[in-house]
MIMAR-958362 format. One record per residue (C-alpha): residue number from 0; residue in one letter; y, x, z. Coordinates in nm, 2 decimals. Example, Ala and Ser with C-alpha at 12.3 -4.5 7.8 and 13.67 -1.06 7.14 Angstrom:
<rs>
(0; 'A'; (-0.45; 1.23; 0.78)) (1; 'S'; (-0.11; 1.37; 0.71)) 
</rs>
This chain:
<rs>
(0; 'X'; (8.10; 2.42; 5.58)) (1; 'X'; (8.07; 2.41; 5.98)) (2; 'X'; (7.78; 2.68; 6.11)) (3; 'X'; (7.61; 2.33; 6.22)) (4; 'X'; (7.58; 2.22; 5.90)) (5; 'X'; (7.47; 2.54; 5.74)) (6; 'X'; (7.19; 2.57; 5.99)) (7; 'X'; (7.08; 2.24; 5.91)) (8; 'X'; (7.04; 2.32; 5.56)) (9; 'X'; (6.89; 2.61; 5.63)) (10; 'X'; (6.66; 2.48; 5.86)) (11; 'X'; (6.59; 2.16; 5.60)) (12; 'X'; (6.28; 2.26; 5.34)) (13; 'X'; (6.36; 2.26; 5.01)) (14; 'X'; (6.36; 1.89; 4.81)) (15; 'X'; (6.08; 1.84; 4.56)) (16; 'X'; (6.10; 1.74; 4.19)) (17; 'X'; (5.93; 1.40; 4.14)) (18; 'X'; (5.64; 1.53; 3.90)) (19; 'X'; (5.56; 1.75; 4.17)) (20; 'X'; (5.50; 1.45; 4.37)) (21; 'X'; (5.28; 1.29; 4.11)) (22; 'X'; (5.07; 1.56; 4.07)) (23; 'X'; (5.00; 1.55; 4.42)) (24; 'X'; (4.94; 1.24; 4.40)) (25; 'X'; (4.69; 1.25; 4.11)) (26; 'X'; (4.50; 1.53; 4.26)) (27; 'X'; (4.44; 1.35; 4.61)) (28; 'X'; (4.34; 1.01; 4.40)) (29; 'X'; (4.08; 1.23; 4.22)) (30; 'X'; (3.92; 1.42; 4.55)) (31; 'X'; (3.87; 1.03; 4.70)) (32; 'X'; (3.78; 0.84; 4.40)) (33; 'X'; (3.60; 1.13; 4.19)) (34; 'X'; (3.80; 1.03; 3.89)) (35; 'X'; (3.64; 1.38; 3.68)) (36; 'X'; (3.30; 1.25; 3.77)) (37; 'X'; (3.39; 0.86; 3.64)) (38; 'X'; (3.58; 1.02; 3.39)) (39; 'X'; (3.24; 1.18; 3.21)) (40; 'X'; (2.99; 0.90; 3.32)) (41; 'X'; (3.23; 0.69; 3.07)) (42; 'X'; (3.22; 0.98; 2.79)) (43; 'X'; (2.87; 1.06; 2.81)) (44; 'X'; (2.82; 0.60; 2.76)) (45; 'X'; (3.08; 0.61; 2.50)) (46; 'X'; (2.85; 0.87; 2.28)) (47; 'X'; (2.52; 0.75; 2.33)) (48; 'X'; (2.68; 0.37; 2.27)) (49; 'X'; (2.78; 0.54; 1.92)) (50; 'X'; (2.42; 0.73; 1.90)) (51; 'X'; (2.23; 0.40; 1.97)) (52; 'X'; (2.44; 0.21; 1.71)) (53; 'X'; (2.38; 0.48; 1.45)) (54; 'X'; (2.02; 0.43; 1.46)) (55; 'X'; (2.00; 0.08; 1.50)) (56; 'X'; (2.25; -0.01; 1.23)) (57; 'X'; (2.10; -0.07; 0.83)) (58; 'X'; (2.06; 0.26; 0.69)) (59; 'X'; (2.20; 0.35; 0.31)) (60; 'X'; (2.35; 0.06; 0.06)) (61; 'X'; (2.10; -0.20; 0.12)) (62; 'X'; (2.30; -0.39; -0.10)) (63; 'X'; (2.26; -0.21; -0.37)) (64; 'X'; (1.90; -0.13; -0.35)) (65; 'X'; (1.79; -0.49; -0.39)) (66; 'X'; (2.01; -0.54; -0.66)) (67; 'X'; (1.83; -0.25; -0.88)) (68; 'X'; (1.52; -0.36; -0.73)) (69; 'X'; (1.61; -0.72; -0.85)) (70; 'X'; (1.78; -0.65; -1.22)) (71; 'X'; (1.69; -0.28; -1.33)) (72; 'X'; (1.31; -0.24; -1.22)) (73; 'X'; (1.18; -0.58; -1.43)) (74; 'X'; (1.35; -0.42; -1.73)) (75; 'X'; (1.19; -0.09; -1.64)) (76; 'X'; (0.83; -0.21; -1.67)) (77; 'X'; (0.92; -0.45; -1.94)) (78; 'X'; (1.02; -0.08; -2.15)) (79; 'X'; (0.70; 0.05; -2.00)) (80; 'X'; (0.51; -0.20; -2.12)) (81; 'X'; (0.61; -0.15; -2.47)) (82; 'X'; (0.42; 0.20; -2.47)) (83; 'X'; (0.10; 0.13; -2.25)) (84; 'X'; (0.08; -0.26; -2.35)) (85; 'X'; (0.23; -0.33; -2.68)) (86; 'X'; (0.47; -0.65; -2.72)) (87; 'X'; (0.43; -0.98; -2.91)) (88; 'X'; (0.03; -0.93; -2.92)) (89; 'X'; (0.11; -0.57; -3.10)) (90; 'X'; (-0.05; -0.27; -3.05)) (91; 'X'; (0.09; 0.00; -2.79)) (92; 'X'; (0.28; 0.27; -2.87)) (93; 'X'; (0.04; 0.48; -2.67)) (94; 'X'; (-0.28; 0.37; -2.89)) (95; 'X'; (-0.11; 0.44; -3.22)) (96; 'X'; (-0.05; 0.78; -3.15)) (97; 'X'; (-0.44; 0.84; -3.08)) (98; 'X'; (-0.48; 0.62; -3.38)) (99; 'X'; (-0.22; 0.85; -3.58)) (100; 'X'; (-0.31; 1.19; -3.49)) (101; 'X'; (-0.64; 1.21; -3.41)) (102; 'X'; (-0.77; 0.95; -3.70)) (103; 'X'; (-0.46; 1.01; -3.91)) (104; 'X'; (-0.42; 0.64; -3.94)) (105; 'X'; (-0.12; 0.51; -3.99)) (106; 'X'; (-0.12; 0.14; -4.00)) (107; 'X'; (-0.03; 0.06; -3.64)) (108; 'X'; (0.26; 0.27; -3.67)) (109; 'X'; (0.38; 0.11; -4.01)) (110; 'X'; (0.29; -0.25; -3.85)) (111; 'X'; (0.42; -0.25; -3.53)) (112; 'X'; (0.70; -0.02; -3.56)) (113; 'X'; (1.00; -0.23; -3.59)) (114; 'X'; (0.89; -0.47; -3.28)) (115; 'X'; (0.87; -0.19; -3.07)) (116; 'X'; (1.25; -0.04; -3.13)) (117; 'X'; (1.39; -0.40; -3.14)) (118; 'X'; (1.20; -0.40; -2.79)) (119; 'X'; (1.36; -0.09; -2.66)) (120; 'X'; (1.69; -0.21; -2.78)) (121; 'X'; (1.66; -0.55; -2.63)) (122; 'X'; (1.59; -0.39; -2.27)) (123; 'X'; (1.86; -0.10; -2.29)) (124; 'X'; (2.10; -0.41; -2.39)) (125; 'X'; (2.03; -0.58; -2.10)) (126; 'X'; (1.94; -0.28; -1.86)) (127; 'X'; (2.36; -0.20; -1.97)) (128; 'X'; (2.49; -0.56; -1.86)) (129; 'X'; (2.31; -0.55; -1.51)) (130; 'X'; (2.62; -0.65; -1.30)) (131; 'X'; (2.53; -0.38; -1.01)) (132; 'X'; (2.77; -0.27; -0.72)) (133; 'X'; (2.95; 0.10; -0.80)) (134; 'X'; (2.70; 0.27; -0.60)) (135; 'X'; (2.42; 0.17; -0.77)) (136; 'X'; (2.53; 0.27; -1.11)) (137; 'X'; (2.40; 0.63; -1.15)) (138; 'X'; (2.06; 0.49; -1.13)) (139; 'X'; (2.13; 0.23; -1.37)) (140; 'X'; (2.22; 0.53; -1.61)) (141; 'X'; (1.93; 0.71; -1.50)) (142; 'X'; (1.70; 0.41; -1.61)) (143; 'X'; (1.85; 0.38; -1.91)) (144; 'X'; (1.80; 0.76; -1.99)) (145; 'X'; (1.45; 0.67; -1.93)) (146; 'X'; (1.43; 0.39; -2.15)) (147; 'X'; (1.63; 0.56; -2.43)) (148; 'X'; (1.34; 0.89; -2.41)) (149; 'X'; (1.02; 0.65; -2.50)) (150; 'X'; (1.24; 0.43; -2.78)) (151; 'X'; (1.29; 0.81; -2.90)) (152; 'X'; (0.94; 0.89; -2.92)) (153; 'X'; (0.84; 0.57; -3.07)) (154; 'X'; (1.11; 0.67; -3.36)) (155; 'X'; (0.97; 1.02; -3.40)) (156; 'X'; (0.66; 0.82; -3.44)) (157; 'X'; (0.76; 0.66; -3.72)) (158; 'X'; (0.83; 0.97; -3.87)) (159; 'X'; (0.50; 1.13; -3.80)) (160; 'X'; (0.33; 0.82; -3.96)) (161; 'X'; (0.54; 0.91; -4.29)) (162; 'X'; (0.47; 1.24; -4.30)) (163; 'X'; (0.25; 1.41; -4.60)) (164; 'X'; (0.18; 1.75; -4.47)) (165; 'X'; (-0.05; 1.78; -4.18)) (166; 'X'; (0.14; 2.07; -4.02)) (167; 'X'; (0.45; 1.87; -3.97)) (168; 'X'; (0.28; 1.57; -3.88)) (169; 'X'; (0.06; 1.72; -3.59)) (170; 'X'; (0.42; 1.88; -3.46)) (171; 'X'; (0.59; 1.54; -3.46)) (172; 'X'; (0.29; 1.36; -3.27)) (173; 'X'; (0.36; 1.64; -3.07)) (174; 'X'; (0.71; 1.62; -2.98)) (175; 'X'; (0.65; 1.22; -2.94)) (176; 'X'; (0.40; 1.33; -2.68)) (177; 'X'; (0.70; 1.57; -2.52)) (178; 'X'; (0.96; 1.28; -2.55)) (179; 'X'; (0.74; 1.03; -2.34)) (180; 'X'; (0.64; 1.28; -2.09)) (181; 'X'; (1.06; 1.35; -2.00)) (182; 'X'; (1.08; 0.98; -2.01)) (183; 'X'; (0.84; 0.93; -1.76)) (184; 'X'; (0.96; 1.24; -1.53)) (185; 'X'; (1.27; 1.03; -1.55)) (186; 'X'; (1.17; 0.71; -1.45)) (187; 'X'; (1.00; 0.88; -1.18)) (188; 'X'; (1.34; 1.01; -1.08)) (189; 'X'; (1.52; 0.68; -1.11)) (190; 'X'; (1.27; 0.57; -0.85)) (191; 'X'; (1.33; 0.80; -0.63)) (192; 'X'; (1.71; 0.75; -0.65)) (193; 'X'; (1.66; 0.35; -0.52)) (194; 'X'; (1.47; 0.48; -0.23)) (195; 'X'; (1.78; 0.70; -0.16)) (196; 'X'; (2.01; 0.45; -0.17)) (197; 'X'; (1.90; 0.31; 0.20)) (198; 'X'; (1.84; 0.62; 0.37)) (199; 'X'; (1.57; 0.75; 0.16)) (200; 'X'; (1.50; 1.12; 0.13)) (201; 'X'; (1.30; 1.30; -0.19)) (202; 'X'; (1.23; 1.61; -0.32)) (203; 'X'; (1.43; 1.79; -0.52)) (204; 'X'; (1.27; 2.00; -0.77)) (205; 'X'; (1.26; 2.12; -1.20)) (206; 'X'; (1.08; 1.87; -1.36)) (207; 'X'; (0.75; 1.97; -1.46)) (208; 'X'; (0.70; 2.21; -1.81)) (209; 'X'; (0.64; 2.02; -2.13)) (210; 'X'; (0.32; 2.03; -2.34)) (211; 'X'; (0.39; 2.36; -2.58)) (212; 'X'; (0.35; 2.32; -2.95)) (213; 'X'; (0.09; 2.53; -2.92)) (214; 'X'; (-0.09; 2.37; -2.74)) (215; 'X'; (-0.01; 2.05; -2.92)) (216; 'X'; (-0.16; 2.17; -3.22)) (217; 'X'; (-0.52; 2.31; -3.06)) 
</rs>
């Protein structure tokens, strides 16, 4: 190499490597145009567009809610209506016990009996063939628990109406009496669980103490 031409290389800067050049580039685009400042005026849209949309959209499985408000809550106060109302122009459930332990009479309990399990049994039959989405189901089961707590107290009536000894009969009367009270804690639960199912928020808590035999028998 001539002495020229080594001085001209010497004297020559180095050559860059292209993504040097970008960079460059970039960073002079960005001082002009404030790209970092576009850049987060476009983030900070793109999450309150997702906040607003959150808050504005249906909340919970609406869905699902009418549908159990539809097909399972009839039933429920059809099953209710069998202990506070009677059925078929029978008595209630609710006056034969009075009737049975506090007059030790019987006869409502020995007459209307049968209509009142055949009721139970009718509405847990068709409480089991409500055609619900998947996410309603746990309070379909939860109704039906209800439901299947007052047909058992109605039985254990039966029994109590049967019984000789006074002992044992003021201790069933009881338990019917403890039977309808989870029954009715759990239909209050059930109830709470539709309001869930669109965004709806209840307490959680033990249900509520029992009456004791104790003081079942006083």
């Amino acid at each position: 190499m001539s002495p020229d031409a080594a001085d001209d290389v010497a004297g020559r800067p180095a050559a860059r490597v292209p993504w040097q050049d970008r960079v460059g580039r970039l960073t002079l685009f960005s001082r002009r145009h404030r790209a970092g400042l576009l850049l987060g005026v476009a983030l900070l849209a793109a999450t309150l567009g997702i906040a607003v949309g959150r808050a504005t959209a249906p909340g919970g499985d609406v869905e699902a809610r009418e549908a159990v408000e539809a097909n399972l809550l009839p039933l429920a106060l059809d099953a209710d209506g069998i202990w506070t109302s009677g059925i078929d122009d029978g008595a209630p459930v609710s006056e034969a016990l009075v009737a049975l332990r506090h007059d030790h009479d019987a006869s409502l309990v020995e007459a209307d009996l049968a209509r009142w399990l055949e009721g139970y049994d009718s509405v847990l039959v068709r409480l089991a063939g409500a055609d619900l989405p998947v996410s309603a189901r746990p309070v379909q089961r939860q109704f039906m628990a209800a439901v299947t707590l007052s047909r058992d107290a109605a039985e254990v009536l039966g029994h109590a109406a049967q019984a000789t000894d006074d002992d044992l009969r003021r201790d069933l009367t009881t338990e019917v009496g403890r039977l309808r009270q989870r029954s009715e804690q759990l239909m209050q639960s059930a109830r709470a669980s539709v309001s869930e199912l669109t965004g709806g928020r209840a307490d959680v808590s033990p249900m509520s103490p029992l009456t004791t035999f104790r003081d079942g028998g006083s």
